[in-house]
N, C-alpha and C positions, 0 to 999 in steps of 0.2 A: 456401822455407819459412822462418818468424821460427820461432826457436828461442827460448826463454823467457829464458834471459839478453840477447838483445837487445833483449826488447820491455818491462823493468824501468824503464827512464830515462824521464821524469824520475817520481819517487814521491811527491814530496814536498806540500803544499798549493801554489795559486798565491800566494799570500803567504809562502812557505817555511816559514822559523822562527821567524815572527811569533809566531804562535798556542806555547802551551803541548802542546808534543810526546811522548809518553812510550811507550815498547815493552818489547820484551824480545828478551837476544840472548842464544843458545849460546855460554858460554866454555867451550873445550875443556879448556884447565889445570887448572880447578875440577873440568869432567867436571858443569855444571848452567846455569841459567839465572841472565839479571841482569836488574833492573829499569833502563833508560834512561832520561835526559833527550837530547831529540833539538837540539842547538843548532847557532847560524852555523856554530860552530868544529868540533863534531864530534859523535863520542857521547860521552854518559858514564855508568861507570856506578854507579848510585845506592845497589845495594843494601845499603851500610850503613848508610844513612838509612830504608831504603823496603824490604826483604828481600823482598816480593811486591807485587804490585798492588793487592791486598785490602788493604793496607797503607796508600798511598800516597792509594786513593779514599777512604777512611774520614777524614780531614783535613779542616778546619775550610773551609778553602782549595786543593781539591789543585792548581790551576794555580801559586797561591803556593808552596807546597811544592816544586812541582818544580820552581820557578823559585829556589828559594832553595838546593836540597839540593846539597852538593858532589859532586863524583865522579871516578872514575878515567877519566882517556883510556883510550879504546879503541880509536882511529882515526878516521876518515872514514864517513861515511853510504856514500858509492858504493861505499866498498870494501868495507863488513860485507854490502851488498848483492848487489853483485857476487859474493860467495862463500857467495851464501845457496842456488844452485839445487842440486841433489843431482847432476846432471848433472857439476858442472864444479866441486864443491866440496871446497874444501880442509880437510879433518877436521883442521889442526892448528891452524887457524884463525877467530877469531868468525862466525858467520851470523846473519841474522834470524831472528825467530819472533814467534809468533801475540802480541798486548798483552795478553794476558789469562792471568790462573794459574784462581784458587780460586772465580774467578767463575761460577754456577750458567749453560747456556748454551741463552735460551730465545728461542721464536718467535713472533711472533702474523702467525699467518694471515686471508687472505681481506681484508686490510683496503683494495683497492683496486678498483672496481668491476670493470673486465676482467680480473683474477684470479680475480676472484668467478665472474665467468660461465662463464671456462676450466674451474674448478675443477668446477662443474657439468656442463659439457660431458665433462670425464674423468671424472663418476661416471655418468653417460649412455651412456658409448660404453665403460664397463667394460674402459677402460687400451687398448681398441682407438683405433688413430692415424687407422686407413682410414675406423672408423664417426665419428668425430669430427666429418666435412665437412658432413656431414649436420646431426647435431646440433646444431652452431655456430651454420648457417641457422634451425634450430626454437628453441634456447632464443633468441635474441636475437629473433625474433618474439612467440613466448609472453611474454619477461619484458617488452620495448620499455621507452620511457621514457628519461630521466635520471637514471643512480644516482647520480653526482657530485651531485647537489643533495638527495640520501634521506639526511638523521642516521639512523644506527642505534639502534633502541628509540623510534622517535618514533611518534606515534599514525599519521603517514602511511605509516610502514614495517609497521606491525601491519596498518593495511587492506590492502597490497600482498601482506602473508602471507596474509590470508584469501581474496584474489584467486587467486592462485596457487596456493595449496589447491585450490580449487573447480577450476579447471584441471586438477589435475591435475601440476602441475609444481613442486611445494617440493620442496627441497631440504637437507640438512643444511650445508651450503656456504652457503646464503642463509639459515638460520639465524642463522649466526656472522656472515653479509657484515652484515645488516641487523636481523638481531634486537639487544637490550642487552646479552648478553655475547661479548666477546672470542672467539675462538679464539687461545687459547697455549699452547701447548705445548714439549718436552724437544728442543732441534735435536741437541743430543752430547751430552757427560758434559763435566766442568769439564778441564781442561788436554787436552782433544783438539782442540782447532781447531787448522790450520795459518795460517801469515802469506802476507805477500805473499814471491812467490819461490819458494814451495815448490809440489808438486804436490799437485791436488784431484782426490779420488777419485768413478768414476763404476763402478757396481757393472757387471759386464760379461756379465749377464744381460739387463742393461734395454734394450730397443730403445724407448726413447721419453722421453726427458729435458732438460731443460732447465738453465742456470744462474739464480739468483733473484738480481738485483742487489739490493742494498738498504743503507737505514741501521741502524747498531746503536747502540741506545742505555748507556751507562755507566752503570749504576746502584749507588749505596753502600748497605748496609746497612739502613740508613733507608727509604731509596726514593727516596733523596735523587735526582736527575738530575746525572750530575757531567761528561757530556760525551758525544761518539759517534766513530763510527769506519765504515768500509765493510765489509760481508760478502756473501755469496754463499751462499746457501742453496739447495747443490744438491739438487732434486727428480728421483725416479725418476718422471712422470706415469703410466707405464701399470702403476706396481707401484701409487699410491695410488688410480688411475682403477678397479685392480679392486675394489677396499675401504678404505673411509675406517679401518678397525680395523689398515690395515698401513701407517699413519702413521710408525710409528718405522723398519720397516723401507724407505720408502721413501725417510726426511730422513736417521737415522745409519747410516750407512758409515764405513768408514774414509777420512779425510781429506776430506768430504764439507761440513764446514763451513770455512771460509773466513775469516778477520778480518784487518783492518790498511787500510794499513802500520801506523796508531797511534793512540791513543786520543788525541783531542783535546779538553781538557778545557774547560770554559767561564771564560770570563773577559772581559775588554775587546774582544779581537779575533773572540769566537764567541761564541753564545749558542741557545740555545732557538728562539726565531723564528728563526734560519740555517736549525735543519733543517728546520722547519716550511714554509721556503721553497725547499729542496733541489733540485736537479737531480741524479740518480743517470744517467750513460750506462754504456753497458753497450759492447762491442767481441767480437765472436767471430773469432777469425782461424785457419781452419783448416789442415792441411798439403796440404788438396785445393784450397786455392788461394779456399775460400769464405770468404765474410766475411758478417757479422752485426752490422748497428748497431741501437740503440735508445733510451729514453731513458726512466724513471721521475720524475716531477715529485711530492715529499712535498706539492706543495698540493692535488692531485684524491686525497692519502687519505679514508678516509671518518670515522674516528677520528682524536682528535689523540695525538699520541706520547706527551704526560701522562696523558690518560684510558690508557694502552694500558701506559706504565708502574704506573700506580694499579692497574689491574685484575690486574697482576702481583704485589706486592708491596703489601700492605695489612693490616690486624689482623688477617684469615685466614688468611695464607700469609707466613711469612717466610724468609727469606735471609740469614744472618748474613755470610756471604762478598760478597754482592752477587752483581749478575748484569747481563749484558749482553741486551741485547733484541733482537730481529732485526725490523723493523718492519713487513717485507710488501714486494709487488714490485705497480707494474702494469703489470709488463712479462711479457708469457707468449708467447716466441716461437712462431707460426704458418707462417714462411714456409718452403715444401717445400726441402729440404736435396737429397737425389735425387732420385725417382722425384714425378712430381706425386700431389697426396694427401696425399706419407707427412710434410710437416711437419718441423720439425725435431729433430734430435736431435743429443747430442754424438757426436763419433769422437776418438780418441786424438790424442793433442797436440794436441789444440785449447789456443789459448792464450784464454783469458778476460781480460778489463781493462775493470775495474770502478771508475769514477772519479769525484769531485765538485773542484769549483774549492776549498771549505774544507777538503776531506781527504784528497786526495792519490790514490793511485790503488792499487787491490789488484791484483794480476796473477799469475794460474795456470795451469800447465799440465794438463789433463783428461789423466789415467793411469785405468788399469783399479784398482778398490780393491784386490786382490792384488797389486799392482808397486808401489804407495807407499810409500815408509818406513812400518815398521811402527811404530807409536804405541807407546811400552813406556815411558814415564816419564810417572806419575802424578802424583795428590795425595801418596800416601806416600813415593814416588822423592825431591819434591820434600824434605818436611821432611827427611827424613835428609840431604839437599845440603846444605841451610840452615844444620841443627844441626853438621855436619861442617864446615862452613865457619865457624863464629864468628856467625851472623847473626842465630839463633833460639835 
C-alpha cells in the first residue's frame, strides 16, 4: 500500500522555483497561519509584509511583491512537507496548508463536454451507478455530434437546444454546458479548503463518487486574473444524480475541497495562455492495489477561463476578498472499480495525485468526512491571530 507520506515527492513545478511561488503554513508558536514565499533556499515567511493572501493578490504586481518581500526562514520545503500529513505529524512543528485565507471559494461547472454528458447521464439514472450503463449508451446517441467545436450561446447551440427539446432530451446540465450562462457556484466557505498533504473528505453515505481534477484560478478584487493553482473538487455523483437542488450537499463536506501545493502567480515564466494550454492528470492509487490514470486537456474546454472568470466577478457580483475559481474537469471516471457496471467510486485511503508540469502536484488521502481534522479556524479565528500577533 503508498501511504500518503510517500507519495508527496516531488510537489514542486518542473521548473521548481523559477516561477513566483506563494502558500501558507501552520506555525505552531504563534498557534496561526503565515503567508510564504516558496524559494531555491527555502521557505519564508512573509507575513509582515503580506499578513493574508487577500493582501499579497491585491498588489500592483503580486509575483513582484513576492519576489521582493523579505522573510523569516522557516526551513526547507521537504521538511514543512514532510510534516504536513496528520498521520505522522509533528504538532510542535510547521505543516503545509491550503494557499488561500479570505478568498470566496467558487466553481463553474459543466464546462467540458464529457462532463457535460456524465452530468446528464447522473440526472437520468437518478445517482443510480447500475441504471447509468444504459443511459450513457442513449444520451451519447440522442445528443451525437462534436461538442468540442459547439461555443456556448451560439446560434448553433440554440438550434441544437430546440433539437433536443423536440427529442425529448434537454437537460439543465446542457443548459449551463451550451447555453450563454455559466454554471458557478459556492465549492466551501472561505478558509475551509485543505492543501496538499492533508486528508480530502468523501461523505461515507455516498456510494458513488469521484475526484474532479482541475485548474483554479486566482482572482483579485478587481477580477483581476493574478495566477492559479491545482484543486480537486470532490463530487458525491449519486447525491447530485438525484437532484440538481442537492448541489451544495453533494460539493461541501468536510475537507471536500482540495487546493495547492501553491498559487502561482503570473509573470515572465507563466501566464494566461499556460493554462489555457494545461494538461491536468489525475493518478488514483488505491490500498486494494487499484489504480486510476487519466488526463484533463484545458484546450477541449468549451469556455475560456476569462469568459468564466468575467461571468464570476463583474458589476453584478462582487468580491472584495477575491476568489479563486475551480474551472471544470473533463475527466469523469467510468471505469468499473468492482463488480462490472458498478463504475467507479472512492474507498478510504485512496491516495489522489493531481498534477501539471507549471504547478506542481496536489496529493490527498480520501478519509471518511467524520475522521478528517475537523475545520474549526475561521475568518474570525483568523483576525484575532493577526491582531494578536502585531500584523493587523
Amino acid at each position: 500500500m503508498t501511504s500518503l507520506p510517500q507519495s508527496l515527492q516531488p510537489v514542486l513545478p518542473d521548473d521548481g522555483t523559477a516561477g513566483a511561488l506563494t502558500g501558507r503554513v501552520w506555525l505552531p508558536d504563534v498557534a496561526g497561519p503565515a503567508v510564504v514565499a516558496v524559494r531555491a533556499d527555502g521557505v519564508f515567511d512573509i507575513s509582515a509584509a503580506f499578513p493574508t493572501m487577500r493582501d499579497l493578490w491585491e498588489m500592483p504586481d503580486p509575483a513582484a511583491a513576492l519576489r521582493a518581500a523579505e522573510g523569516q526562514p522557516l526551513g526547507t520545503l521537504d521538511t514543512i512537507l514532510a510534516n504536513t500529513p496528520s498521520e505522522t505529524r509533528d504538532t510542535s512543528r510547521p505543516w503545509l496548508l491550503a494557499p488561500i485565507d479570505l478568498q470566496a471559494i467558487k466553481a463553474a461547472g459543466v464546462t467540458f463536454p464529457v462532463s457535460m454528458l456524465e452530468r446528464v447521464i447522473e440526472e437520468r439514472a437518478r445517482g443510480n451507478p447500475d441504471a447509468a450503463i444504459q443511459f450513457r449508451s442513449q444520451v451519447h446517441d440522442l445528443v451525437g455530434g462534436d461538442f468540442a467545436t459547439l461555443k456556448p450561446g451560439s446560434p448553433q447551440a440554440a438550434e441544437l437546444k430546440k433539437v433536443l427539446i423536440e427529442q425529448g432530451a434537454w437537460s439543465q446540465y446542457l443548459e449551463v454546458g451550451i447555453g450563454p450562462d455559466a454554471e458557478i457556484f459556492t465549492k466551501a466557505q472561505p478558509m475551509a479548503a485543505v492543501g496538499t498533504g492533508s486528508d480530502a473528505g468523501v461523505h461515507p453515505g455516498s456510494t458513488w463518487n469521484n475526484p474532479e481534477p482541475e485548474v483554479v484560478l486566482a482572482i483579485d478584487s478587481s477580477g483581476r486574473i493574478v495566477g492559479a493553482t491545482l484543486g480537486n473538487d470532490v463530487n458525491l455523483r449519486d447525491v447530485e444524480g438525484r437532484s440538481a437542488l442537492l448541489l451544495s450537499k453533494a460539493k461541501d463536506n468536510a475537507a471536500s475541497t482540495a487546493i495547492g501545493p501553491f498559487i502561482r502567480f503570473f509573470d515572465a515564466t507563466f501566464s494566461l495562455d499556460d493554462v489555457r494550454q494545461m494538461v491536468v492528470s489525475l493518478t488514483v492509487a488505491g490500498a486494494d492495489n487499484f489504480r486510476l490514470e487519466g488526463q484533463s486537456s484545458m484546450a477541449r474546454i468549451a469556455r475560456d477561463p476569462a469568459d468564466l472568470a468575467g461571468q464570476l466577478l463583474n458589476a453584478h457580483h462582487a468580491y472584495p476578498d477575491g476568489a479563486v475559481l475551480f474551472l471544470g474537469t473533463m475527466f469523469a471516471p467510468v471505469e468499473d472499480r468492482d463488480a462490472p457496471g458498478k463504475g467507479f467510486t472512492h474507498k478510504t485511503d485512496d491516495i489522489v495525485t493531481i498534477a501539471s508540469p507549471k504547478l506542481g502536484r496536489l496529493v490527498n488521502r480520501i478519509r471518511p468526512t467524520d475522521t478528517v481534522e475537523r475545520w474549526t479556524f475561521g475568518a474570525g479565528a483568523l483576525m484575532r491571530n493577526l491582531a494578536k500577533r502585531g500584523l493587523i
